[in-house]
One Martini backbone bead per residue (centre of mass of N, CA, C, O) as a GRO file, in nm:
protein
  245
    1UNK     BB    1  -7.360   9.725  -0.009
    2UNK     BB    2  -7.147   9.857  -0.175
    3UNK     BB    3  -6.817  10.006  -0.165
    4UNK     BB    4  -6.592  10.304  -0.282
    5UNK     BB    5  -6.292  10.269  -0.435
    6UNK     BB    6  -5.922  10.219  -0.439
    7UNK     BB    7  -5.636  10.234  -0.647
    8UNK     BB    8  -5.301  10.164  -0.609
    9UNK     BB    9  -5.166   9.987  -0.840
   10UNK     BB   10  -5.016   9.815  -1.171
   11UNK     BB   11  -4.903   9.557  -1.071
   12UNK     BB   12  -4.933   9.249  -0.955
   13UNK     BB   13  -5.084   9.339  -0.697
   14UNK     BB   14  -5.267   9.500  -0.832
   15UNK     BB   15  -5.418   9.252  -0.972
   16UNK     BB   16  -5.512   9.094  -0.762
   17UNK     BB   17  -5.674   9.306  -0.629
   18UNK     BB   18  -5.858   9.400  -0.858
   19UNK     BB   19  -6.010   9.130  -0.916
   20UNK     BB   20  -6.152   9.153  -0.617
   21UNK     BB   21  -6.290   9.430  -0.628
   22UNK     BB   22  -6.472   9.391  -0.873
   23UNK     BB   23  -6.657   9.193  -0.674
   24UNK     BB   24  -6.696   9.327  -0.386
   25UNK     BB   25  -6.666   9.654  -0.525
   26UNK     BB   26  -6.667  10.004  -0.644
   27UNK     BB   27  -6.467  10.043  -0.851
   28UNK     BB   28  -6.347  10.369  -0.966
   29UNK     BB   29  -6.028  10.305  -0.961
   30UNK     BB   30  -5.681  10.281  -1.140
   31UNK     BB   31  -5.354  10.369  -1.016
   32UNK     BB   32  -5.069  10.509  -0.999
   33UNK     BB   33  -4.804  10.699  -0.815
   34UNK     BB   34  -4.819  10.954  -0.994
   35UNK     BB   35  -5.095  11.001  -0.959
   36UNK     BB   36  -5.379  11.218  -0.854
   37UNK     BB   37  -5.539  11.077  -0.635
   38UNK     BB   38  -5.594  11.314  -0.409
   39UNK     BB   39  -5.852  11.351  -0.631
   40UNK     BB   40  -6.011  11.092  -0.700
   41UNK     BB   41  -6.087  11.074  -0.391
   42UNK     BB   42  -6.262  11.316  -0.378
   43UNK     BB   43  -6.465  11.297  -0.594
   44UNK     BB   44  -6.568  10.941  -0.524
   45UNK     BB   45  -6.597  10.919  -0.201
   46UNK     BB   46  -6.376  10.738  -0.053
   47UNK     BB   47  -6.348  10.462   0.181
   48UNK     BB   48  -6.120  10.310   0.016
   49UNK     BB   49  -5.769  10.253  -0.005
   50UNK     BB   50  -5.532  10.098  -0.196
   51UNK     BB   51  -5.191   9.957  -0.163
   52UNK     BB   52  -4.939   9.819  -0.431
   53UNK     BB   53  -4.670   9.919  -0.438
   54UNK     BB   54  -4.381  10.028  -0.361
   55UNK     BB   55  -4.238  10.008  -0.070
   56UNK     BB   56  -4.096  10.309  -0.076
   57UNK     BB   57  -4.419  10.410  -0.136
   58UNK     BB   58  -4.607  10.391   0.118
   59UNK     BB   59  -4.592  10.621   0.293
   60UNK     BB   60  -4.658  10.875   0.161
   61UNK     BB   61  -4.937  10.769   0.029
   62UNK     BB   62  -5.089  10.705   0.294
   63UNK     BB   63  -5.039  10.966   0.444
   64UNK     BB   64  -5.238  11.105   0.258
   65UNK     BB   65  -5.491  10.965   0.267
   66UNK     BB   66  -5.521  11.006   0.573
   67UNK     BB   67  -5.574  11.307   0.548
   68UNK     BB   68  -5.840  11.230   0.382
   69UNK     BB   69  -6.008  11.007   0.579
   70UNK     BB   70  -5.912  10.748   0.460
   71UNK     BB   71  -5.894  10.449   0.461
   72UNK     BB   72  -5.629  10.208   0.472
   73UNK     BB   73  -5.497   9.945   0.229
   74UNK     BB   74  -5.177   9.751   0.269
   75UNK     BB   75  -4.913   9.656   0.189
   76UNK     BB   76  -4.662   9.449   0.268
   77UNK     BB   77  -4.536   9.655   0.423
   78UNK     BB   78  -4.585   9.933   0.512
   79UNK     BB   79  -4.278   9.976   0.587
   80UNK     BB   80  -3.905  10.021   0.639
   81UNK     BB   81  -4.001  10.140   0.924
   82UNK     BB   82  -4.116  10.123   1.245
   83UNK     BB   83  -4.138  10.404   1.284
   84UNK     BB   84  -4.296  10.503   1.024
   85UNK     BB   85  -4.541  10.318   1.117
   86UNK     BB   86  -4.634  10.442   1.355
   87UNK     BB   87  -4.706  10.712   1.239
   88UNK     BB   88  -4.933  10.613   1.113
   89UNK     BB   89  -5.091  10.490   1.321
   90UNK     BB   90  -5.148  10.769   1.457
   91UNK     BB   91  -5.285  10.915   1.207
   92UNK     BB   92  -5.535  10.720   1.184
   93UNK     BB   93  -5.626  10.760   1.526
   94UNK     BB   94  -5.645  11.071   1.472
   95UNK     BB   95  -5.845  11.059   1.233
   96UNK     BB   96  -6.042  10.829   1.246
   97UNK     BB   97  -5.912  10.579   1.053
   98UNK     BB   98  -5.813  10.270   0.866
   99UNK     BB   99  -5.536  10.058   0.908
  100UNK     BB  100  -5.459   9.766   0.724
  101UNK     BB  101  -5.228   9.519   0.701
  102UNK     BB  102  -5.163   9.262   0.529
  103UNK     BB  103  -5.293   8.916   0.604
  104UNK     BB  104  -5.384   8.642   0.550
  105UNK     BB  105  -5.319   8.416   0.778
  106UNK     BB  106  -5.540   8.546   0.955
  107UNK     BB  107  -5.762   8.372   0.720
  108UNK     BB  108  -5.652   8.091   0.758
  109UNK     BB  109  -5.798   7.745   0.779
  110UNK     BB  110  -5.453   7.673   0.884
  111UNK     BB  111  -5.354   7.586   1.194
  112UNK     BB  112  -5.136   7.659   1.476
  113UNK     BB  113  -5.137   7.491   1.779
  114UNK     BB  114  -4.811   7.381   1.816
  115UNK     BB  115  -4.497   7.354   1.891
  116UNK     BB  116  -4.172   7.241   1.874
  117UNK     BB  117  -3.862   7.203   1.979
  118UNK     BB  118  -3.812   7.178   1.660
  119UNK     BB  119  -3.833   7.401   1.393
  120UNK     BB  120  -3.989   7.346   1.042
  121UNK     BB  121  -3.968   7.568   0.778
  122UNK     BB  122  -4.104   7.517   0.424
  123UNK     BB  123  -4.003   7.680   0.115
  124UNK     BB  124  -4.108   7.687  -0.201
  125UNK     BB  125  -3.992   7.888  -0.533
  126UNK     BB  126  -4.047   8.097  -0.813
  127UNK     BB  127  -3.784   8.324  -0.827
  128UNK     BB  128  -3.710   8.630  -0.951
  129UNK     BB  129  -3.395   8.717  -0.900
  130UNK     BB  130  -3.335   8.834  -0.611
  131UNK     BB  131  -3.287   8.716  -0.267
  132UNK     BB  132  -3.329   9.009  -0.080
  133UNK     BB  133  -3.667   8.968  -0.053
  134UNK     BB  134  -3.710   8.710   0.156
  135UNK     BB  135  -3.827   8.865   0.426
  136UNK     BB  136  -4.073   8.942   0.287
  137UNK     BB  137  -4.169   8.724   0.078
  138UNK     BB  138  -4.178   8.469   0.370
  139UNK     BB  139  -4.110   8.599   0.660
  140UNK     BB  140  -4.366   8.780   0.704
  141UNK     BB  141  -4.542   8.527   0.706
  142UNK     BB  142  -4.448   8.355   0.940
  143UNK     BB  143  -4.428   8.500   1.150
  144UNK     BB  144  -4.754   8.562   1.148
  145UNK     BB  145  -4.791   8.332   1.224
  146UNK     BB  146  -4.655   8.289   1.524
  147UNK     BB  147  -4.738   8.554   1.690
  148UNK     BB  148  -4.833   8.421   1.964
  149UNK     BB  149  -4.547   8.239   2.029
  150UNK     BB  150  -4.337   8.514   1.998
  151UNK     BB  151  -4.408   8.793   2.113
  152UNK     BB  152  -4.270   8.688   2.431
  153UNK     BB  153  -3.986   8.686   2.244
  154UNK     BB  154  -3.630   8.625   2.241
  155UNK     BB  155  -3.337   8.646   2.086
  156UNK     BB  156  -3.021   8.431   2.122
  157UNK     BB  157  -2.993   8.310   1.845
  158UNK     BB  158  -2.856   8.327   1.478
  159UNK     BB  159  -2.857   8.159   1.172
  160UNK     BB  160  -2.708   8.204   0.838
  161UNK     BB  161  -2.782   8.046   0.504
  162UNK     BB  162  -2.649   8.092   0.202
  163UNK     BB  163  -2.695   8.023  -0.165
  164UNK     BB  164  -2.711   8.229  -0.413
  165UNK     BB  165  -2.696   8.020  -0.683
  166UNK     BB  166  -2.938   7.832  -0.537
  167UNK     BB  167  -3.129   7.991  -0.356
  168UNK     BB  168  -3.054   7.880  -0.077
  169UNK     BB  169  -3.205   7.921   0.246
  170UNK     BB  170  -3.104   7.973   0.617
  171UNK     BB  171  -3.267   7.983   0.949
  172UNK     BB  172  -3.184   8.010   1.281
  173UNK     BB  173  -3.409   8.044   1.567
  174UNK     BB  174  -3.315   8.119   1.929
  175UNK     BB  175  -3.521   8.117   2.181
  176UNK     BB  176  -3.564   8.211   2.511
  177UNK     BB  177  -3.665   7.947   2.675
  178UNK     BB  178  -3.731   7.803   2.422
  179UNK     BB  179  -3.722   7.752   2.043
  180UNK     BB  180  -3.652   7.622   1.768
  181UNK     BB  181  -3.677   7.795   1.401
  182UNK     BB  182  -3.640   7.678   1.065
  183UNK     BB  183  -3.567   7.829   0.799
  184UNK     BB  184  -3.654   7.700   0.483
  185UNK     BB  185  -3.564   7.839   0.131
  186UNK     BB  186  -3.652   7.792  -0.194
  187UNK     BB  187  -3.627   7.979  -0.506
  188UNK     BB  188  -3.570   7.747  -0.705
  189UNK     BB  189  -3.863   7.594  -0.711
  190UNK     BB  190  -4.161   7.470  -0.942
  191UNK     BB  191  -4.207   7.380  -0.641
  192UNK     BB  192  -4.493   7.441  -0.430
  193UNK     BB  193  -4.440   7.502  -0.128
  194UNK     BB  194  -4.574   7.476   0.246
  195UNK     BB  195  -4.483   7.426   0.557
  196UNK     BB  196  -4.521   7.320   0.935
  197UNK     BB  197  -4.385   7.080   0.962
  198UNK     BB  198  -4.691   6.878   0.937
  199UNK     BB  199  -4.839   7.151   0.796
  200UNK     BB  200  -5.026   7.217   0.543
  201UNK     BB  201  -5.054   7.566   0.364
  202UNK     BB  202  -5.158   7.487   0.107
  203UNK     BB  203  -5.448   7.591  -0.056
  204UNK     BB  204  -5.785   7.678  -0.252
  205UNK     BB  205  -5.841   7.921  -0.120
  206UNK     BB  206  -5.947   8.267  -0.128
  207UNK     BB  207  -5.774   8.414   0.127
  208UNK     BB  208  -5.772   8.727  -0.023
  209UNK     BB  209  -6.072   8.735  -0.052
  210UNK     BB  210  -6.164   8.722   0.218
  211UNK     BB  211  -6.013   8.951   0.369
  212UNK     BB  212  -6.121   9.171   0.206
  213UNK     BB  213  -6.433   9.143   0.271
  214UNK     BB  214  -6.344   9.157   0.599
  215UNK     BB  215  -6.218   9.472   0.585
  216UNK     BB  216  -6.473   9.622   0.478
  217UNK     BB  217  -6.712   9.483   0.612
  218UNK     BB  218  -6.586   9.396   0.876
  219UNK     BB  219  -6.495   9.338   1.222
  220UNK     BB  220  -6.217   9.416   1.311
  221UNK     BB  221  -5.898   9.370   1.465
  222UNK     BB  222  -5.705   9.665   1.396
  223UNK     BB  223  -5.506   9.668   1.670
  224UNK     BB  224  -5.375   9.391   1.635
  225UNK     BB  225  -5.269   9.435   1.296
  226UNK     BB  226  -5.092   9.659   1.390
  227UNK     BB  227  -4.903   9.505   1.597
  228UNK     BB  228  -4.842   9.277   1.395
  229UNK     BB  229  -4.672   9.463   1.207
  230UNK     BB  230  -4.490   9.600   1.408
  231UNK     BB  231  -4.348   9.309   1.500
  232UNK     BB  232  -4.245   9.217   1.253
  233UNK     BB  233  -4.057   9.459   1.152
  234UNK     BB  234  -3.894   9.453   1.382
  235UNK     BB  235  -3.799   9.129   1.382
  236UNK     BB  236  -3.647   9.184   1.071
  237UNK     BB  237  -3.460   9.428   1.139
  238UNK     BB  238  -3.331   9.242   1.375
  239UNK     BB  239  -3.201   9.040   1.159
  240UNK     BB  240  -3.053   9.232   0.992
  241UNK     BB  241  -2.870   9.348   1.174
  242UNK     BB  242  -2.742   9.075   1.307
  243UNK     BB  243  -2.600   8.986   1.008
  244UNK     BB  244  -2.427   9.187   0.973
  245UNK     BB  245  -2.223   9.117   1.237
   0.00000   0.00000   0.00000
C-alpha cells in the first residue's frame, strides 16, 4: 500500500525527486517554500515531507513539518551548521517522527573494502556557475563513503589547491597516525567520472529511486544516518575553517 506524501522544492532536486515519488507514493502536492505547506500537511494527513529547498531554508522548513509530527526526508546538508542540525534532530526525537538527512552512497551497490597508505579520489562534472559550493557538491558525497574509515580520526593537517579560472581543485587531508586522502576535483569536464583509487563508483543503477523507496518503507537505522549527517557537517565545517586560517 502506498503511503501519502508531500514535497516542498521545485528546482533541479525537486523535479529528480518528483519522478521517484510519483512512481513509488501517493504524491498529494508538490509545492514552492513559500507556499503554506503546513496547511496542505495537515489537509492530506502526510506520512512523510520531502524537502529539496535552498540549503539555507531548510532548517525553518524542516522544523515546522517536524512539530507537525510528520516524518522528514531532507536534502542534504540538513542545516548549514552542527548546532542548528542537532536541534532538529533532538526535535525529532522528542516528536518520535523520523528525520532521515539524503545520503545516496548508503545504499550504493559499490562498496569500498578499505584505503591504501596513500588515497586519491577523483570526481570530474560539468558545474555551471561559481564553484563555492563544491563542499556539498562533491566531498560531503565522498565523506559519506569514507565515514566508517575516518569517524573516530582526527584531521592532522590539510592543504587545498584550487584554481578558480579551470575550476580545478585538490585537497589534501592527512589524518593523525593513519592515511592521507587527496580529493581532485574538476568542476569543468564533459566527462562524468568518480574513482575511489580505482574504484569507479558511477553506476547505472537508480539508487536515488531505491534510497527513497527505502525511507518510506523499509526499517532503516534513523540514528546511524543522522550521526552521519552530523559528522559529515561538522567534519566539512571543520575544513571550512581550517582553509580560513
Amino acid at each position: 500500500m502506498k503511503i501519502d506524501v508531500g514535497l516542498i522544492g521545485r528546482g533541479k532536486w525537486g523535479l529528480m525527486l518528483k519522478s521517484k515519488l510519483i512512481k513509488n507514493s501517493n504524491l498529494k502536492f508538490v509545492c514552492g517554500k513559500k507556499t503554506n505547506y503546513s496547511k496542505l500537511i495537515r489537509e492530506n494527513n502526510i506520512n512523510w515531507v520531502f524537502v529539496a529547498t535552498p540549503n539555507n531554508t531548510h532548517y525553518n522548513i524542516v522544523k515546522k513539518c517536524l512539530k507537525l509530527n510528520v516524518n522528514v526526508f531532507c536534502e542534504k546538508p540538513l542545516t548549514e551548521s552542527f548546532l542548528s542540525s542537532k536541534k532538529l534532530f533532538n526535535l525529532a526525537n522528542k516528536n518520535k517522527v523520523k528525520l532521515f538527512v539524503s545520503d545516496v552512497y548508503s545504499f550504493h551497490n559499490k562498496k569500498i573494502k578499505k584505503l591504501k597508505s596513500n588515497n586519491i579520489i577523483y570526481r570530474s562534472k560539468k558545474v555551471a556557475g561559481r564553484d563555492v559550493e563544491f563542499l556539498n557538491r562533491f566531498l560531503y558525497h565522498d565523506i559519506s563513503i569514507l565515514y566508517k574509515f575516518i569517524k573516530q580520526r582526527k584531521i592532522e593537517s590539510l592543504q587545498l589547491n584550487k584554481n578558480i579560472k579551470e575550476k580545478l581543485i585538490d585537497l589534501k587531508i592527512k589524518f593523525k597516525n593513519y592515511k592521507q586522502i587527496s580529493f581532485k576535483y574538476n568542476l569543468n569536464s564533459k566527462q562524468k567520472k568518480h574513482y575511489i583509487n580505482n574504484t569507479n563508483l558511477l553506476t547505472k543503477k537508480d539508487i536515488l529511486k531505491k534510497m527513497i523507496f527505502h525511507v518510506m518503507y523499509k526499517k532503516n537505522n534513523i540514528k546511524n544516518n543522522n550521526d552521519k549527517a552530523l559528522f559529515i557537517l561538522k567534519f566539512i565545517n571543520s575544513i571550512k575553517q581550517r582553509v580560513k586560517q
